[in-house]
TINU-805384 format. One line per field, with one value per residue (C-alpha): residue number from 1; x negated, y negated, z. Coordinates in Angstrom, 1 decimal. Each point is the difference from the previous one (the first is absolute). Example, Ala and Ser with C-alpha at 12.3 -4.5 7.8 and 13.67 -1.06 7.14 Angstrom:
n = [1	2]
u = [-12.3	-1.4]
v = [4.5	-3.4]
w = [7.8	-0.7]
REM end
This chain:
n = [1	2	3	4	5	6	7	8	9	10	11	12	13	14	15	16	17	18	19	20	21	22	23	24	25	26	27	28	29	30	31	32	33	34	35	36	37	38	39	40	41	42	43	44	45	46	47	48	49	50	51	52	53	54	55	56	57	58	59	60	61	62	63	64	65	66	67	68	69	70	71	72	73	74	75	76	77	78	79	80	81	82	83	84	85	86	87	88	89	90	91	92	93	94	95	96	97	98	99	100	101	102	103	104	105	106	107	108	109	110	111	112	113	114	115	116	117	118	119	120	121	122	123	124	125	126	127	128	129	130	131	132	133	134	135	136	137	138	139	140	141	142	143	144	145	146	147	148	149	150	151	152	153	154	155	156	157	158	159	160	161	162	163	164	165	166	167	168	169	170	171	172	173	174	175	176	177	178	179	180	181	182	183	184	185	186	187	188	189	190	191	192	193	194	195	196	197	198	199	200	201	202	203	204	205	206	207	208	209	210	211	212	213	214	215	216	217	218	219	220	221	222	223	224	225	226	227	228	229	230	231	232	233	234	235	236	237	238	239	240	241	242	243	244	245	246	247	248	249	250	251	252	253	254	255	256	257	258	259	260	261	262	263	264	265	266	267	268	269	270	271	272	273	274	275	276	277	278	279	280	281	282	283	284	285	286	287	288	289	290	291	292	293	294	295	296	297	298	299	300	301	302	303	304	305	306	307	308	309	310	311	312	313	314	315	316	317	318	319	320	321	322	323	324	325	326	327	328	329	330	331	332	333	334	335	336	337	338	339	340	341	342	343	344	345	346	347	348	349	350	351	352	353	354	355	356	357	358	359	360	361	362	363	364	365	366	367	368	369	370	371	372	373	374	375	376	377	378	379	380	381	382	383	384	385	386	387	388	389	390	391	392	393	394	395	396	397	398	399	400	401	402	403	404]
u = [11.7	-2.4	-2.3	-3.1	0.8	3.6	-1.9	-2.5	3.3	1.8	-2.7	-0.3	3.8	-0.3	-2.9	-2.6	-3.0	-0.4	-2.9	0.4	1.0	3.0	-2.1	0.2	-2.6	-2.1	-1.2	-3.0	-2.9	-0.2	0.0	-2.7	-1.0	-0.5	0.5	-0.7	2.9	0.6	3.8	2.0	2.9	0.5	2.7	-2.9	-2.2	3.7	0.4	-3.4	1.4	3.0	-1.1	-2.7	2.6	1.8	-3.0	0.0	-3.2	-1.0	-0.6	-2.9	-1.5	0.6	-2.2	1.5	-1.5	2.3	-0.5	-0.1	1.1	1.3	3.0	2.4	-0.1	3.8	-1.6	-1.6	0.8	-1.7	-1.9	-2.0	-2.0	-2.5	0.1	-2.8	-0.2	-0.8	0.6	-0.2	-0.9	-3.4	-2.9	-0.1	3.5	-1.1	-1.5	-2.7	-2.7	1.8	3.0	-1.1	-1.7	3.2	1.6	-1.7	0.3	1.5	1.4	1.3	0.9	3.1	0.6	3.7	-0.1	1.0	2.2	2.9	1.8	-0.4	0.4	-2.6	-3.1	-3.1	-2.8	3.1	0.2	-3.8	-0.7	1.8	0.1	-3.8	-1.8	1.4	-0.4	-3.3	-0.4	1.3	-2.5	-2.8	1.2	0.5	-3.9	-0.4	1.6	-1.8	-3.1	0.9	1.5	-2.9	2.9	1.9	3.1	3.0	1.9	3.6	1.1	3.9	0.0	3.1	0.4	1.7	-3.8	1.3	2.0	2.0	-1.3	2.3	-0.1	-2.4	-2.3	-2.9	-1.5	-3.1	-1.3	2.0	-1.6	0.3	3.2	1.1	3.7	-0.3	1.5	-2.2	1.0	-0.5	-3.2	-1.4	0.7	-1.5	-3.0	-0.4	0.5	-2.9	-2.3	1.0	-0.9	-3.5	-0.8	0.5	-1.1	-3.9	-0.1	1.9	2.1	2.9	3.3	3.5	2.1	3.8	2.3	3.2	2.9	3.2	1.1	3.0	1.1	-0.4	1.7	2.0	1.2	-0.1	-2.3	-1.6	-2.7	0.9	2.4	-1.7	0.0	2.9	2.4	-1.2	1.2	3.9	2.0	2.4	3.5	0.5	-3.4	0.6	-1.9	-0.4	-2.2	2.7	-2.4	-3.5	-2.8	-1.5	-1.8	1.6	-1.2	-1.2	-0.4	0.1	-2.7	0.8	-0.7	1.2	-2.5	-0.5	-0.3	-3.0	-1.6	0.2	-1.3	-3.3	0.2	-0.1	-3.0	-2.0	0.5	-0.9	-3.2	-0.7	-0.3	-2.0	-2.2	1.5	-2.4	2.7	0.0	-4.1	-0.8	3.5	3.4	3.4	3.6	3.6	1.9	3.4	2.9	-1.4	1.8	2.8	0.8	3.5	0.5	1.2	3.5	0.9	-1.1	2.8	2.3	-0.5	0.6	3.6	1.2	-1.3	0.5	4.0	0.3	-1.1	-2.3	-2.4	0.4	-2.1	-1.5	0.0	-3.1	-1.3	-2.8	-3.4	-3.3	-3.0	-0.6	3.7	-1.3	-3.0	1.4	2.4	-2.2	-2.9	0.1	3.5	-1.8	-2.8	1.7	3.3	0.0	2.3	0.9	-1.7	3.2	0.4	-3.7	0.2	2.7	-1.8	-3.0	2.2	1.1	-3.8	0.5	3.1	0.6	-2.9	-0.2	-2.4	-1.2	-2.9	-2.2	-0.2	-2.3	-3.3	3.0	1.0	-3.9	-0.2	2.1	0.1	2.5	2.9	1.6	2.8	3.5	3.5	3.5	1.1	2.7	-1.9	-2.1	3.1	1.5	-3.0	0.0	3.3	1.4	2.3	1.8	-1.5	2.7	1.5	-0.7	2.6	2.3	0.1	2.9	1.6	0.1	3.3	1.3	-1.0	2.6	2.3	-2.9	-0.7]
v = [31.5	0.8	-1.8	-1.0	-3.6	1.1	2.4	-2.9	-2.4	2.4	1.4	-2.6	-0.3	4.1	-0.4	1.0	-0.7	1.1	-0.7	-1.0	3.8	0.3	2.4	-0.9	-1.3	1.3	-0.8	-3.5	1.5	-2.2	2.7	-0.5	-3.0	-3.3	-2.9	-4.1	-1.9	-4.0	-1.1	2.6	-2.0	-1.8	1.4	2.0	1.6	1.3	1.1	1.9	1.5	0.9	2.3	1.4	0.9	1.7	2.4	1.1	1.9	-0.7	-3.2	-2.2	-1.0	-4.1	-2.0	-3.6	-3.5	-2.2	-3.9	-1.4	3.5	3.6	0.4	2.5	4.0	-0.2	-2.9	1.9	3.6	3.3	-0.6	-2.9	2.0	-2.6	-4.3	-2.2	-3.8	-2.3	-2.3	0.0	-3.7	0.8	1.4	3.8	-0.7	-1.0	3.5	0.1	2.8	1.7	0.1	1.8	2.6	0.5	0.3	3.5	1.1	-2.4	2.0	-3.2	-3.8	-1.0	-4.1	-0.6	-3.4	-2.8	-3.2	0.1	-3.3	-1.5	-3.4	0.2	-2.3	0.8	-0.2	2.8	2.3	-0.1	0.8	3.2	1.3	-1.2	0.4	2.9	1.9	-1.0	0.9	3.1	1.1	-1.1	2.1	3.1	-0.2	-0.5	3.2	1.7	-1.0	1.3	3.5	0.8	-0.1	-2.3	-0.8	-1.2	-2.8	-0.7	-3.2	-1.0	-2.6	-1.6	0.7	-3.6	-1.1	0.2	-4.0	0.2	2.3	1.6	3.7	2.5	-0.5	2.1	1.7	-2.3	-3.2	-2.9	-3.3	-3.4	-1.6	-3.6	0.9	2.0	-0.5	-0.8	3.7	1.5	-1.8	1.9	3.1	-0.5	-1.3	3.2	2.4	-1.7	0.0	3.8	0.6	-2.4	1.9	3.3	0.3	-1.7	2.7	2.6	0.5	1.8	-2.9	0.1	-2.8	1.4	-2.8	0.4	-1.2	-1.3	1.7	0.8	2.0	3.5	2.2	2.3	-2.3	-3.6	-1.5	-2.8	-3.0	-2.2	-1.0	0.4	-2.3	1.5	-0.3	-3.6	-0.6	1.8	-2.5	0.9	-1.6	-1.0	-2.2	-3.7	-0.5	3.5	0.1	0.1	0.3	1.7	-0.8	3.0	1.1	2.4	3.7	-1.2	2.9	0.5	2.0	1.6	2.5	1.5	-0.9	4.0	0.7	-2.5	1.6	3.2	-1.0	-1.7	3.7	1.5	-1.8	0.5	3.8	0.3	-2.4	2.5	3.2	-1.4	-1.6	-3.6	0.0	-2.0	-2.9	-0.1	-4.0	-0.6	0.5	-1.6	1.9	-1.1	1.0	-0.7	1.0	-1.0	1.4	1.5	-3.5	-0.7	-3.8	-3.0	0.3	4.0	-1.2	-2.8	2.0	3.1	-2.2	-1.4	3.6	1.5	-3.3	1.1	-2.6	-2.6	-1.6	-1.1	-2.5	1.3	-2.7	-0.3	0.3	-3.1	0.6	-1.9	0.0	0.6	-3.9	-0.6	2.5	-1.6	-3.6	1.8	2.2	-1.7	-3.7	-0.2	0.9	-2.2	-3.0	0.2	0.9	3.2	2.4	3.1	2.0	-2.3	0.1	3.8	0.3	-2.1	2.4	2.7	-0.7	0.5	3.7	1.1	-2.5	0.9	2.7	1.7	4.4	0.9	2.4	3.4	2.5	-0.8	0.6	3.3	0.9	-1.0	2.2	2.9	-0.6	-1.1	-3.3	-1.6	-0.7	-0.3	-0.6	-3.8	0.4	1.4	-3.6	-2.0	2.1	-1.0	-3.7	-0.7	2.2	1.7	2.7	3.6	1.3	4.1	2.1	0.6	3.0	2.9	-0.2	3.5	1.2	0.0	2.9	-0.4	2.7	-2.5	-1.4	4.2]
w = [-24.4	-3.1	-0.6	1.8	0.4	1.9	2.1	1.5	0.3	2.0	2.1	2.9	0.2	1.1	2.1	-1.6	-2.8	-3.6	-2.4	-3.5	-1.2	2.4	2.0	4.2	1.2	2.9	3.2	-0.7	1.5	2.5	2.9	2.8	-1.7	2.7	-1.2	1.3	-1.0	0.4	-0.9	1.5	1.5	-3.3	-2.7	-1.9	3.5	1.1	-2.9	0.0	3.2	-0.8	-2.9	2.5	2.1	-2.5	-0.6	3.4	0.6	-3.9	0.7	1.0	3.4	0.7	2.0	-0.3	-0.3	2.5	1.1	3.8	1.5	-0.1	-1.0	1.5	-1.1	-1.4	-2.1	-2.2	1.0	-0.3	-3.2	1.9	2.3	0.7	-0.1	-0.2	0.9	-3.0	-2.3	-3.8	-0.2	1.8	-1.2	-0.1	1.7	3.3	0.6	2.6	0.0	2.6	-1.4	-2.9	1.8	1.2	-3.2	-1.0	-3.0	-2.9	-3.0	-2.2	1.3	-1.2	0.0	0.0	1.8	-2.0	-0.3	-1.9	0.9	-3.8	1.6	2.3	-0.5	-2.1	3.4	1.7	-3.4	-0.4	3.8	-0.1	-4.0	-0.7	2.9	2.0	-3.2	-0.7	4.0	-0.5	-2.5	2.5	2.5	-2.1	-1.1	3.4	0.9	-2.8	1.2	3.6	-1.3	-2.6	-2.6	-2.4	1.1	-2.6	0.5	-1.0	-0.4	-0.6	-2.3	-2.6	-3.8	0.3	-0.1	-3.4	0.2	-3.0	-2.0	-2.8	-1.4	0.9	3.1	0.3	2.7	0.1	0.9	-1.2	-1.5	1.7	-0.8	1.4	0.5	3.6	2.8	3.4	0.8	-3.6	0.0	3.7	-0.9	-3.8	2.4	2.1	-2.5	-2.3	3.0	0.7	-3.7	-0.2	3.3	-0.8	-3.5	1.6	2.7	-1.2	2.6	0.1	0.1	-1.7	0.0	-0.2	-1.3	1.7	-2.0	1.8	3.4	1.6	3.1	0.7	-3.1	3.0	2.6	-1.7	3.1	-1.3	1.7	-2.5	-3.4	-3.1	-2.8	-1.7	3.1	-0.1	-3.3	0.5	2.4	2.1	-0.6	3.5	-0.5	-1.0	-2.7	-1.5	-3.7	-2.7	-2.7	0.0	-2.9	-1.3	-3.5	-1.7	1.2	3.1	2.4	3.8	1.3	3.1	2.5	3.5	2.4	1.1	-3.8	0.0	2.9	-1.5	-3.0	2.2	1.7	-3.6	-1.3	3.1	0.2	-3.7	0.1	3.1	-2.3	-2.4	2.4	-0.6	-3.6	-1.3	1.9	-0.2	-1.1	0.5	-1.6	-0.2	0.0	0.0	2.7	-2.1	-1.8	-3.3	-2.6	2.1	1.4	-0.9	-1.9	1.6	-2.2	1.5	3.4	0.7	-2.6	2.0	3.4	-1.2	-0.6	3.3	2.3	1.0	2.8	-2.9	3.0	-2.6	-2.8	-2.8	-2.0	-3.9	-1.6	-2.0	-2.7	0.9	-1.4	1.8	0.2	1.4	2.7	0.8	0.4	2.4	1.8	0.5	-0.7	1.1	3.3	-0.1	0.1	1.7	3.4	0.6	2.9	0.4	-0.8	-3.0	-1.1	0.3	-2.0	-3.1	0.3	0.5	-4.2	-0.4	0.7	-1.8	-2.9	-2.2	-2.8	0.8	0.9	2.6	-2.0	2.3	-2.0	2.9	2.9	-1.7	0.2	3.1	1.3	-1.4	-2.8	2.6	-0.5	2.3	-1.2	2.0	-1.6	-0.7	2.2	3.0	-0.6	0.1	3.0	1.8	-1.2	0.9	2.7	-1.8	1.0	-1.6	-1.8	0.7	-2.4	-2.8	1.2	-2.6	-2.2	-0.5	-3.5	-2.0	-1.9	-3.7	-1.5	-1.4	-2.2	-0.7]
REM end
């Protein structure tokens, strides 16, 4: 290991966090800190848990958002240490006066709530990514208002509110484009309401684009299979994908889901030192691999060579334009009607067949100069249950006076 960009490659895969420099990382700032958080039993709120847990006492206090009922303490464990009866499709959530009084005192609300089902319908997408973000908002002024102090608010958006965008995309509001998907499209909505919002009142809002999520980066557990699993069948399948369309460079942005949740941790202990200026009239960071994220080509190369019980059948990549893409994608599922597992997978080329990098200068800001990164084959570990390999036994050295 020499150089900075081996140090943040290796550092997840050991267990702990680097910034750019090589230098480890410290604790996020996030201790004492409460927080009101929607979304915690999808893949990205147990992430956010998980990575509180593995502060201990450095991490945050969570008082979570949860629809119909309470759920059980093993639920959520210790870091949820109080649970409040709502519902992100109401306004201010469903929360009564009472129940905020009960809340106390509100450090940051984090929205983590969302629909993810790319097949779902517009009126579904729109119910949960529009409005329960726009909600969300209301009730952090609300609470504001209450506490005699601004209260951020963190939103967990996509960077695939990018469609099929090609080379660099920037940490800023993206222009209309016809090409999105119904779920591209409700999270481009929120996120431009967030901004419109924020920059009137000045309010303190970041929108933190998540890029593709997998299970946890230690023990693989997992709510759902990401887009890349989607795309890789399995050869006891009966109709696996023998060929894949991809441009040329495309990349596959991916995290851990407990590397995401630190990296939500990150931004909000940072924005906490300096008093959350940043995020005053609202800014937007991407919560991604960027230019660490490995391209399509070493992904399913790197698979074949690590996949020893060959369960998978590793398609061959098939160069495609963007058009190509979008026929498939998106028209292909607007007029034929397919399953959900085989709609998914069409998106699912969306998100790891385009040539493309998710700018991180405003993330490294954000947090301090700290920026997430995990080896390519802890990703496909994850992605694939596969079986971590031992590490290499030393070899003893051989006796070099015959070469003397």
């Amino acid at each position: 290991m020499t150089g900075a960009s081996e140090m943040q490659q290796w550092a997840y895969g050991n267990g702990w966090s680097a910034l750019p420099g090589g230098r480890p990382a410290g604790p996020p700032g996030t201790r004492g800190m409460r927080l009101l958080v929607a979304g915690l039993t999808g893949q990205v709120g147990q992430g956010l848990l998980e990575a509180c847990r593995d502060l201990g006492a450095d991490g945050p206090e969570v008082v979570a958002l949860v629809r119909r009922r309470p759920r059980a303490a093993h639920v959520f464990g210790p870091t949820v240490t109080q649970q409040v009866v709502g519902d992100v499709c109401r306004p201010g959530w469903g929360l009564s006066g009472p129940d905020l009084d009960a809340l106390g005192r509100i450090d940051a609300v984090v929205d983590l709530a969302g629909t993810t089902d790319w097949t779902a319908s517009h009126a579904a997408l729109d119910r949960v990514n529009v409005l329960g973000a726009s909600h969300g908002l209301d009730l952090t002024q609300l609470l504001g208002d209450r506490l005699g102090t601004a209260v951020p608010y963190l939103y967990a958006g996509s960077v695939f509110v990018a469609g099929l965008t090609q080379g660099s995309v920037a940490e800023d509001l993206l222009s209309p484009d016809t090409d999105r998907t119904p779920y591209e499209l409700s999270k481009w909505t929120a996120e431009r309401a967030l901004m419109t919002r924020a920059r009137r009142s000045g309010h303190p809002v970041l929108v933190a684009r998540v890029g593709g999520v997998v299970g946890n980066s230690r023990t693989g557990r997992t709510t759902r299979r990401s887009s890349l699993y989607q795309l890789v069948s399995r050869r006891d399948e009966d109709k696996a994908l023998r060929i894949l369309p991809a441009q040329r460079g495309a990349r596959v942005d991916t995290l851990p889901r407990d590397v995401i949740g630190e990296t939500l941790l990150r931004v909000l202990g940072h924005g906490r030192r300096t008093s959350f200026a940043d995020w005053r009239h609202g800014v937007i960071a991407q919560a991604a691999a960027g230019e660490r994220a490995p391209t399509l080509a070493a992904v399913l190369a790197q698979l074949e060579s690590v996949d020893e019980g060959s369960r998978y059948h590793v398609p061959r990549l098939v160069p495609a334009s963007r058009g190509t893409l979008e026929t498939v994608t998106r028209l292909g599922t607007r007029y034929v009607r397919w399953s959900r597992q085989a709609g998914n997978r069409l998106h699912g080329l969306r998100y790891t067949s385009v040539n493309r990098v998710f700018e991180r200068h405003r993330l490294a800001s954000l947090t301090g100069g700290w920026l997430p990164a995990v080896p390519l084959e802890t990703v496909l570990r994850i992605t694939f249950e596969l079986a971590e390999r031992p590490p290499a036994a030393p070899v003893a050295e051989l006796p070099l006076g015959r070469f003397q």
